[in-house]
DRENTORKOL-3810 file (N, C-alpha, C; in nm, 4 decimals):
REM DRENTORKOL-3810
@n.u->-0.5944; n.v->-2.7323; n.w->1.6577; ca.u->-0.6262; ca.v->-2.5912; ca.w->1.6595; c.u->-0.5209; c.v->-2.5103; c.w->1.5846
@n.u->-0.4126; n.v->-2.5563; n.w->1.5972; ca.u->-0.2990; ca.v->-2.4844; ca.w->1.5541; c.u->-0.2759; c.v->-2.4890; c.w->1.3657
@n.u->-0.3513; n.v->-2.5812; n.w->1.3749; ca.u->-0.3537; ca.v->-2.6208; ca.w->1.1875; c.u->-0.4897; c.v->-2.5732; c.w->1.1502
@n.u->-0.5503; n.v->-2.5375; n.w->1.2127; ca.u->-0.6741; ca.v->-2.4765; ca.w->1.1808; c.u->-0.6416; c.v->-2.3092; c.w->1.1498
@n.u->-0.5956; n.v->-2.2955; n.w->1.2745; ca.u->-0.5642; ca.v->-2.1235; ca.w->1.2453; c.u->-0.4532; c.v->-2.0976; c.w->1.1189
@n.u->-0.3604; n.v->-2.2044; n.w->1.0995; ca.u->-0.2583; ca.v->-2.1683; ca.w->0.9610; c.u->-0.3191; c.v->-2.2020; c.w->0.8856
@n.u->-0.4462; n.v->-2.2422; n.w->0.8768; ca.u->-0.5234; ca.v->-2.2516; ca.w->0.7200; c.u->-0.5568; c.v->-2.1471; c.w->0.7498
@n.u->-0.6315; n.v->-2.0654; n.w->0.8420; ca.u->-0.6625; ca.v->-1.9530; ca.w->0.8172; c.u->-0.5974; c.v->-1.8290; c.w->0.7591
@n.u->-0.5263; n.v->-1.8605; n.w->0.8062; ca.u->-0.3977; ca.v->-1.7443; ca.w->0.7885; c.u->-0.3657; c.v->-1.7773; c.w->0.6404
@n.u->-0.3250; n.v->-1.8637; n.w->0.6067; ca.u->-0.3140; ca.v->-1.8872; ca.w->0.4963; c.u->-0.4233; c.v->-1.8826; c.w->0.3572
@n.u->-0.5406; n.v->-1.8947; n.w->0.3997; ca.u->-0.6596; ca.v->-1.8326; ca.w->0.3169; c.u->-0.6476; c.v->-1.7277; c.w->0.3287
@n.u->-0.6039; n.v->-1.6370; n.w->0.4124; ca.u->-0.6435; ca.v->-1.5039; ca.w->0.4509; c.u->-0.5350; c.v->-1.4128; c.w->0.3463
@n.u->-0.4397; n.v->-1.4577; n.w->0.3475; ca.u->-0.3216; ca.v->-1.4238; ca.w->0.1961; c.u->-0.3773; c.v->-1.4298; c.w->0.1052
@n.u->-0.4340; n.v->-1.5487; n.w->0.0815; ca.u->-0.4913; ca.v->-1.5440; ca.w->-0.0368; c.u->-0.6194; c.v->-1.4543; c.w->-0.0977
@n.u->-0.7130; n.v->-1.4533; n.w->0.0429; ca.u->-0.8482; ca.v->-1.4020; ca.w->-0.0154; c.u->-0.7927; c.v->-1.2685; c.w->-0.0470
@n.u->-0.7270; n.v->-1.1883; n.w->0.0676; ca.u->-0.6906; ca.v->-1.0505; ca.w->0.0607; c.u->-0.5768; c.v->-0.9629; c.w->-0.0222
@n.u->-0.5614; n.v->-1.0918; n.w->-0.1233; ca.u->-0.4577; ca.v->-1.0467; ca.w->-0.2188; c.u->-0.5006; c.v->-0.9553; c.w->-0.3247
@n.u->-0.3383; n.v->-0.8396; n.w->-0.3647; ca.u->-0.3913; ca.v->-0.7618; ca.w->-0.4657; c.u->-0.2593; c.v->-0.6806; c.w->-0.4625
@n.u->-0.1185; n.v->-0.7516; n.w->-0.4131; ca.u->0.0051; ca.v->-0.6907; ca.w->-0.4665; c.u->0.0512; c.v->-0.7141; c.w->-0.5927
@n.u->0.0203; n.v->-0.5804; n.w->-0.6377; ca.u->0.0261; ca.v->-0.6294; ca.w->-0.8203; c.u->0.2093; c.v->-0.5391; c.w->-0.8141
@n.u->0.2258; n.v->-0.4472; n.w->-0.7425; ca.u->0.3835; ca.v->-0.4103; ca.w->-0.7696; c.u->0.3984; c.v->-0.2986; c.w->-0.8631
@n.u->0.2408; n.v->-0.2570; n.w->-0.9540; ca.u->0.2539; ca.v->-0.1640; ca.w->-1.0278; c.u->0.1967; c.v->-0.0093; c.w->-0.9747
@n.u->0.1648; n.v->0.0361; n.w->-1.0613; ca.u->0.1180; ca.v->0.2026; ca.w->-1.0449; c.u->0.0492; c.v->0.2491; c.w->-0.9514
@n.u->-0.0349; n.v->0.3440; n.w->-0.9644; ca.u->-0.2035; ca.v->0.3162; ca.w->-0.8630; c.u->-0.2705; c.v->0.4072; c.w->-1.0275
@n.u->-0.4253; n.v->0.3955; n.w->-0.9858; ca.u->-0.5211; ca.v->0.4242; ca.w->-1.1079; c.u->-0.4775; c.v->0.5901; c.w->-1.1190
@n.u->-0.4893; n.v->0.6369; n.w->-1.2631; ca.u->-0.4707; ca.v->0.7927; ca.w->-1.2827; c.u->-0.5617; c.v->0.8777; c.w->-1.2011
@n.u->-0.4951; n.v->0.9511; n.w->-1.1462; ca.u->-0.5590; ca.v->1.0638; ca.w->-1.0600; c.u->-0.6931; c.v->1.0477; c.w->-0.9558
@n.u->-0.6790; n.v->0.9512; n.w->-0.9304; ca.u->-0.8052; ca.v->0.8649; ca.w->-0.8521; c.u->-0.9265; c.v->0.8342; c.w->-0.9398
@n.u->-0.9111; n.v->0.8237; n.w->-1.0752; ca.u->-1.0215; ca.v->0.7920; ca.w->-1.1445; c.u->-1.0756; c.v->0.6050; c.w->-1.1468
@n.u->-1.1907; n.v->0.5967; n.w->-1.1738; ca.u->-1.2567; ca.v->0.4721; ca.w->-1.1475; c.u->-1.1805; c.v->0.4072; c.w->-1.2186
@n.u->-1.1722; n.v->0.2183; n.w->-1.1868; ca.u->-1.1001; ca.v->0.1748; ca.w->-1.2235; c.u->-1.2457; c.v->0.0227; c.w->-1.2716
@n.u->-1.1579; n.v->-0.0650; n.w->-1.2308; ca.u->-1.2694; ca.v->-0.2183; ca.w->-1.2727; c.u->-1.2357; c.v->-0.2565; c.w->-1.3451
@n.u->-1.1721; n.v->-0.2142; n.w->-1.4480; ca.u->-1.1522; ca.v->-0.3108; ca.w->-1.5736; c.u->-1.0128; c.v->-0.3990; c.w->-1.5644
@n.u->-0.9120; n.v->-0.3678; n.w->-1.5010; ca.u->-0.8026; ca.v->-0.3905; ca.w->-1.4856; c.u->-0.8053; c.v->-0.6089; c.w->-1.4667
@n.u->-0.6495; n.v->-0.6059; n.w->-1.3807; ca.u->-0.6508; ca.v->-0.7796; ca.w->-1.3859; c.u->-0.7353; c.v->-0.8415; c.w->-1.3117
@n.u->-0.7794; n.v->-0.7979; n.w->-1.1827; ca.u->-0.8580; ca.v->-0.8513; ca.w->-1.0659; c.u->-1.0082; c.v->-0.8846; c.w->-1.1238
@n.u->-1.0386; n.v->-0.9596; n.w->-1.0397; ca.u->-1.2428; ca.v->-0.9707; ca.w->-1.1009; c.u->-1.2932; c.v->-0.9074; c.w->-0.9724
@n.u->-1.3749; n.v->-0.8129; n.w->-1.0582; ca.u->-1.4284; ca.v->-0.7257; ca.w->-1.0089; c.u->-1.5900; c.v->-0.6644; c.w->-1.0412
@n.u->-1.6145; n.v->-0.7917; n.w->-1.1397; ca.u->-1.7317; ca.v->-0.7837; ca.w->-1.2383; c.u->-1.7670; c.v->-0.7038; c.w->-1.2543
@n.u->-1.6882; n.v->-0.6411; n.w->-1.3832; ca.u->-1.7158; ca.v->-0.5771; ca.w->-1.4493; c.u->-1.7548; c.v->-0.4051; c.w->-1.3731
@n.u->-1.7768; n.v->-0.3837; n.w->-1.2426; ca.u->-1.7967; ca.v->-0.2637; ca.w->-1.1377; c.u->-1.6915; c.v->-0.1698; c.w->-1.1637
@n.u->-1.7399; n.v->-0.0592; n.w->-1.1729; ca.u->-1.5656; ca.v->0.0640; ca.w->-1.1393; c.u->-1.6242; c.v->0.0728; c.w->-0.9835
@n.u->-1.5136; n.v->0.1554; n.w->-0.9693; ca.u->-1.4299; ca.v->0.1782; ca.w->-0.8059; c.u->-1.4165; c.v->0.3247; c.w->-0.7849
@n.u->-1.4099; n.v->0.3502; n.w->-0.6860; ca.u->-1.3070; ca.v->0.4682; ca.w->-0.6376; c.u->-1.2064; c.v->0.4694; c.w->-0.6005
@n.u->-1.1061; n.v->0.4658; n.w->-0.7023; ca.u->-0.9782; ca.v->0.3966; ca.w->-0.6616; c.u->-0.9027; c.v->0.5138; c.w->-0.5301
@n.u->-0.9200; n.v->0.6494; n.w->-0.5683; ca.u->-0.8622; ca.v->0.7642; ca.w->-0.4368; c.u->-0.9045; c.v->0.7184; c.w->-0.2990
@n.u->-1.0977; n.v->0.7244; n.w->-0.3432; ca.u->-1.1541; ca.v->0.6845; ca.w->-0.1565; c.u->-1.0872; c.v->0.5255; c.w->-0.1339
@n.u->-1.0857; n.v->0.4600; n.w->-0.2304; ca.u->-1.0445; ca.v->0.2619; ca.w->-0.1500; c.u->-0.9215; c.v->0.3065; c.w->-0.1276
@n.u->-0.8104; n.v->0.4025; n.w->-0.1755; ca.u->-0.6440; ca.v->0.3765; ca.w->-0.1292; c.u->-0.6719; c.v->0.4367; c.w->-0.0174
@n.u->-0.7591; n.v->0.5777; n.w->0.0075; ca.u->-0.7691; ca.v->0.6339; ca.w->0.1502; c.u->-0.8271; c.v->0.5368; c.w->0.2272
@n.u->-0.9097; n.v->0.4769; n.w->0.2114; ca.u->-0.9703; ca.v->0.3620; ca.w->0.2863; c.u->-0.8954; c.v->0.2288; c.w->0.3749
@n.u->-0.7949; n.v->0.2227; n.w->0.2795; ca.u->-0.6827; ca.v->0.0845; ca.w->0.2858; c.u->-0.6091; c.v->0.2085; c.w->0.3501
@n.u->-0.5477; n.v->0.2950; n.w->0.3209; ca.u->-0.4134; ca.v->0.3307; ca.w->0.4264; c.u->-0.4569; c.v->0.4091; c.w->0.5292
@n.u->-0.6078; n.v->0.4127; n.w->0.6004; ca.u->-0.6738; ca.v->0.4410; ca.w->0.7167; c.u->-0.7166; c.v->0.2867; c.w->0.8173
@n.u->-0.7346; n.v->0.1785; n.w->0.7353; ca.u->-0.7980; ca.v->0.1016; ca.w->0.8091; c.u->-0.7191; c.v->-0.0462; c.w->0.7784
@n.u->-0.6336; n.v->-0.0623; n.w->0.6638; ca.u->-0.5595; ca.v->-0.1623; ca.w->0.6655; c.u->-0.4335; c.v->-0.1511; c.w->0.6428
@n.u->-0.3746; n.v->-0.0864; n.w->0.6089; ca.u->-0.1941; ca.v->-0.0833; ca.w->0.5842; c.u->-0.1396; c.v->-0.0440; c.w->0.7734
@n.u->-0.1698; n.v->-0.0415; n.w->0.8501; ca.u->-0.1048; ca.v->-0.0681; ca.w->1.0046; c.u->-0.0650; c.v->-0.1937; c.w->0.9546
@n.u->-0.1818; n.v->-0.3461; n.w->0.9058; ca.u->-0.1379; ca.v->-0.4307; ca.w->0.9389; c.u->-0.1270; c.v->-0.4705; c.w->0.7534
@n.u->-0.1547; n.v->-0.4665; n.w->0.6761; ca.u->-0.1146; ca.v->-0.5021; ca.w->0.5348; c.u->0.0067; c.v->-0.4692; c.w->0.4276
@n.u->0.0339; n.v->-0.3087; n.w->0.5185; ca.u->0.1807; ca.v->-0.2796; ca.w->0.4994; c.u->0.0923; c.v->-0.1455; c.w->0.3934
@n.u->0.2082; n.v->-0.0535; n.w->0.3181; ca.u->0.1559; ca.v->0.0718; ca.w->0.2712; c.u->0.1432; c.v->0.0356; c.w->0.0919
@n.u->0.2279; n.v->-0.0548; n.w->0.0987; ca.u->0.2203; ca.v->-0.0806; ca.w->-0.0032; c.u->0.1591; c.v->-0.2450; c.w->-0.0304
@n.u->0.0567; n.v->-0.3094; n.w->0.0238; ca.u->0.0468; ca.v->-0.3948; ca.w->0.0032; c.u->0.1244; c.v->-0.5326; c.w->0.0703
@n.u->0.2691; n.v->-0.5189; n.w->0.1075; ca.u->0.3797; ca.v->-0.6139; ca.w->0.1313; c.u->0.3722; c.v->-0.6777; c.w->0.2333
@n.u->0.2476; n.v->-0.6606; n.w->0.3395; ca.u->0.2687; ca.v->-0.6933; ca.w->0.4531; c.u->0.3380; c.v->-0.6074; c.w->0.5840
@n.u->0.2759; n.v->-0.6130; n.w->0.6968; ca.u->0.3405; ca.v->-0.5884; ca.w->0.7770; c.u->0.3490; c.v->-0.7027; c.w->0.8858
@n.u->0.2332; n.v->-0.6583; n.w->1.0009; ca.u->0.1935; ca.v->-0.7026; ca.w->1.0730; c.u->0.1229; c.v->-0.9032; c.w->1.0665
@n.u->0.0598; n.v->-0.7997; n.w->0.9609; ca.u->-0.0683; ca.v->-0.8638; ca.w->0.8774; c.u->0.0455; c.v->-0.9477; c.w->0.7641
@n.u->-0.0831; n.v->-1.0288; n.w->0.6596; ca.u->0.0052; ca.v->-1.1090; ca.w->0.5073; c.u->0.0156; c.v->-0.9952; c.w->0.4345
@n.u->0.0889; n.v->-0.9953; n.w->0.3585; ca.u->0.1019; ca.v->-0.9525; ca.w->0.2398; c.u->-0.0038; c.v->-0.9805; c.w->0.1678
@n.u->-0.0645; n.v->-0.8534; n.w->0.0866; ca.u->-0.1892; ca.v->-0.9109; ca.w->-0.0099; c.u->-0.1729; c.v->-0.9692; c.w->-0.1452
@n.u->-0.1100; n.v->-1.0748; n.w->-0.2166; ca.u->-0.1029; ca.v->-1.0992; ca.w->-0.3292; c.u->-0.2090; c.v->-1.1050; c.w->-0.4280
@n.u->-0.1988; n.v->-1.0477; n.w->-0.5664; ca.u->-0.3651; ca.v->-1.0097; ca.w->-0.6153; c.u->-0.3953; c.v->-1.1773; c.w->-0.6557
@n.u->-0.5443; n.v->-1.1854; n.w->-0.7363; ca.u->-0.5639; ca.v->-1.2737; ca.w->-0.7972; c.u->-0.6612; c.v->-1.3275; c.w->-0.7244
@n.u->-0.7482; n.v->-1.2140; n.w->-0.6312; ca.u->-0.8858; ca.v->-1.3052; ca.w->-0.5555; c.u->-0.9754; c.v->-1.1906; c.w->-0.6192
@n.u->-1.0870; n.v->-1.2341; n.w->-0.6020; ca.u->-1.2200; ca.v->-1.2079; ca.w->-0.6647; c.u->-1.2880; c.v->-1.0902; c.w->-0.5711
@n.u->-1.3214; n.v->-0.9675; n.w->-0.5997; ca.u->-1.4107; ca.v->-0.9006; ca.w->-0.5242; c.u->-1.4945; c.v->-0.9606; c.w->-0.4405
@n.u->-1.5798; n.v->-1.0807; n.w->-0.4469; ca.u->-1.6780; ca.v->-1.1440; ca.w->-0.3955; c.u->-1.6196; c.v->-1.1960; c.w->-0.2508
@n.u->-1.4279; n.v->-1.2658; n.w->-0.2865; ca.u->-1.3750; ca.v->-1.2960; ca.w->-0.1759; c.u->-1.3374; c.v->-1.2305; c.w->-0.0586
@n.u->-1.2845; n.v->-1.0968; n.w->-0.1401; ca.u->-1.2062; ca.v->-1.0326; ca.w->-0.0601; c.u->-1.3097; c.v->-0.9367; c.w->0.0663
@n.u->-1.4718; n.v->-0.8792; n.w->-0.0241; ca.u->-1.5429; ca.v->-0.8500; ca.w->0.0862; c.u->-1.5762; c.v->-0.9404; c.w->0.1603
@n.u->-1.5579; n.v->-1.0851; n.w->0.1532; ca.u->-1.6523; ca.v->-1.1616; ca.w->0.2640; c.u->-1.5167; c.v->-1.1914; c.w->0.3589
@n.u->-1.3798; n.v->-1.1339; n.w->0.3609; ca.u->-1.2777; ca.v->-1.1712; ca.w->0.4494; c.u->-1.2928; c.v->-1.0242; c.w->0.5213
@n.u->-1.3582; n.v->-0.9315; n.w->0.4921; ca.u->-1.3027; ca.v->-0.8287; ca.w->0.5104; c.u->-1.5115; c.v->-0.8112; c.w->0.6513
@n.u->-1.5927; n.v->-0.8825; n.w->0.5505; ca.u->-1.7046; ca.v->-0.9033; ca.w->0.6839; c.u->-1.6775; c.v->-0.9996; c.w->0.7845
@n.u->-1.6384; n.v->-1.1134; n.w->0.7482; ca.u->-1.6081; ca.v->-1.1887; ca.w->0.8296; c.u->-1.4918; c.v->-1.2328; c.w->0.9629
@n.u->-1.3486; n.v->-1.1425; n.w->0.8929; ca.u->-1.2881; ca.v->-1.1489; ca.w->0.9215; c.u->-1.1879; c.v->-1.3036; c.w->0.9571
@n.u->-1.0894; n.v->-1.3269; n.w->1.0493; ca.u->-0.9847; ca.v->-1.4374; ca.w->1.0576; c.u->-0.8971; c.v->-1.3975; c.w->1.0700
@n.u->-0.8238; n.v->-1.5547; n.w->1.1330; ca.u->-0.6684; ca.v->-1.5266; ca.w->1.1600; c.u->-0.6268; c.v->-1.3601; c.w->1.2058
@n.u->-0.7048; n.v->-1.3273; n.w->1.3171; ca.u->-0.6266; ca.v->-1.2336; ca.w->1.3721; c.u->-0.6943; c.v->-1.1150; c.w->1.3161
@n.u->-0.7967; n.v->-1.0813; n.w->1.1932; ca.u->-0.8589; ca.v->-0.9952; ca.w->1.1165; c.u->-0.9604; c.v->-0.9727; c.w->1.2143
@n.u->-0.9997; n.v->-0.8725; n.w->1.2173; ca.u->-1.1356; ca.v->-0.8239; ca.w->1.3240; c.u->-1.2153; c.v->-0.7745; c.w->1.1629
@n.u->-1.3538; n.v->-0.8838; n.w->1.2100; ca.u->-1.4883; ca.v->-0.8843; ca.w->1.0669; c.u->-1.5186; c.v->-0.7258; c.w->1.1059
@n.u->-1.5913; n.v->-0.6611; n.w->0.9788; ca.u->-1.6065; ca.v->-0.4966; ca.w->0.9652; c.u->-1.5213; c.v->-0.4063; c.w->0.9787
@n.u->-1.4233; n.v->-0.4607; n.w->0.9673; ca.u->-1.3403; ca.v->-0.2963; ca.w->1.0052; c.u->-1.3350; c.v->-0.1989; c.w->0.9288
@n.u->-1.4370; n.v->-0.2380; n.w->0.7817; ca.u->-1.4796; ca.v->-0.1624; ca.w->0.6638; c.u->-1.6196; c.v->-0.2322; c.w->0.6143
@n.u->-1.7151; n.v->-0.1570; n.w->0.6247; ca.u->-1.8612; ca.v->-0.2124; ca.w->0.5614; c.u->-1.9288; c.v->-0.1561; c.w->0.5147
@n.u->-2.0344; n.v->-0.1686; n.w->0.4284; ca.u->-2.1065; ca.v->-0.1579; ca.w->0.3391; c.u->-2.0257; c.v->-0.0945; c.w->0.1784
@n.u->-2.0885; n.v->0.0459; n.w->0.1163; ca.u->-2.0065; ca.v->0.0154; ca.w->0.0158; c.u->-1.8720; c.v->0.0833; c.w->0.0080
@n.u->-1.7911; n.v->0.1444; n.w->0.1302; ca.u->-1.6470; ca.v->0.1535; ca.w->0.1311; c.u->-1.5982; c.v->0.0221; c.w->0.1085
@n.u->-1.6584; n.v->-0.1062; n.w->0.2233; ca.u->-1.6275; ca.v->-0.2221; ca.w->0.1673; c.u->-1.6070; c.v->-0.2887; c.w->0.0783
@n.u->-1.7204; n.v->-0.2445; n.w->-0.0158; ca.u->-1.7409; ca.v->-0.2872; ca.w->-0.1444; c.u->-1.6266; c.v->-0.2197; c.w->-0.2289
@n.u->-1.6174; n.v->-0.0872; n.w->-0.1813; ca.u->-1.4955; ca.v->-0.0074; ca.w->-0.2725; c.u->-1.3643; c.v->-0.0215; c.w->-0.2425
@n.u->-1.2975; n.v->-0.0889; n.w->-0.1525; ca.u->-1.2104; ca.v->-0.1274; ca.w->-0.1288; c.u->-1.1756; c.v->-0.2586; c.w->-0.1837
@n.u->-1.2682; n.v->-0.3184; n.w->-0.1637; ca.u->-1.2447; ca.v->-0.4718; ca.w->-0.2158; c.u->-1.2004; c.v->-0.5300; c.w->-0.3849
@n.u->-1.3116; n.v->-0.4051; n.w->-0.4570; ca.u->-1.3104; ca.v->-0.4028; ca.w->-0.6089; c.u->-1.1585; c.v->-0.3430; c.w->-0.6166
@n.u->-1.1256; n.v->-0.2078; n.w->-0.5369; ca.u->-0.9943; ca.v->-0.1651; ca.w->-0.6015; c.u->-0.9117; c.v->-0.2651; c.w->-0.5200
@n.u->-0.8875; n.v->-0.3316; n.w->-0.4435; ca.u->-0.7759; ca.v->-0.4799; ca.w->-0.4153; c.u->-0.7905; c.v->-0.5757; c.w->-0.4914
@n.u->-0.9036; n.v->-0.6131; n.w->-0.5542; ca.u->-0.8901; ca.v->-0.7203; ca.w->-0.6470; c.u->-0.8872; c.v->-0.6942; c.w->-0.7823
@n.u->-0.8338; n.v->-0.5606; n.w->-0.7834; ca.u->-0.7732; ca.v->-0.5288; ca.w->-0.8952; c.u->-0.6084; c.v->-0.4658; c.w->-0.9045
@n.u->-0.5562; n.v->-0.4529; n.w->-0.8106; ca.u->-0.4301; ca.v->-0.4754; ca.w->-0.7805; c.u->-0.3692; c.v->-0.5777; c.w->-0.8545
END
């Protein structure tokens, strides 16, 4: 059980990664094109940062780094990061963001 849940945890870094260490998008304008896959979608990058520092930086940290929670390192796929974020793990409660805030959160983290 105990190696079950540190894979989790340890997928869970991964899916929910998107500490890129740089800027945030100009003036909350749409983003998508950046490093993350995000196919090809823009974002709301203002509503997903309000989104993330209402419903995930308690435990992801304010800047991404972790708190509670992993640290999000970028380099997962929009596709991943909403199905960690429905499903939840390792300690993640599934929905705590759904439909397309979900969706808009996820595109602007996997473009981090």
């Amino acid at each position: 059980m105990k190696k079950f849940l540190m894979a989790i945890a340890g997928s869970a870094v991964l899916v929910l990664g998107a500490c890129g260490g740089g800027g945030e998008d100009d003036a909350g304008e749409a983003g998508g094109d950046g490093g993350g896959d995000t196919g090809g979608e823009t974002y709301d990058a203002a509503a997903a940062e309000e989104t993330y520092q209402a419903n995930c930086a308690q435990c992801h940290g304010e800047n991404l780094e972790g708190a509670s929670g992993p640290a999000l390192p970028g380099g997962n796929s929009q596709e991943d990061i909403v199905s960690m974020i429905e499903n939840g793990g390792s300690g993640m409660p599934p929905n705590i963001v759904e439909g397309d805030e979900a969706e808009n959160v996820a595109a602007w983290l996997a473009d981090q």
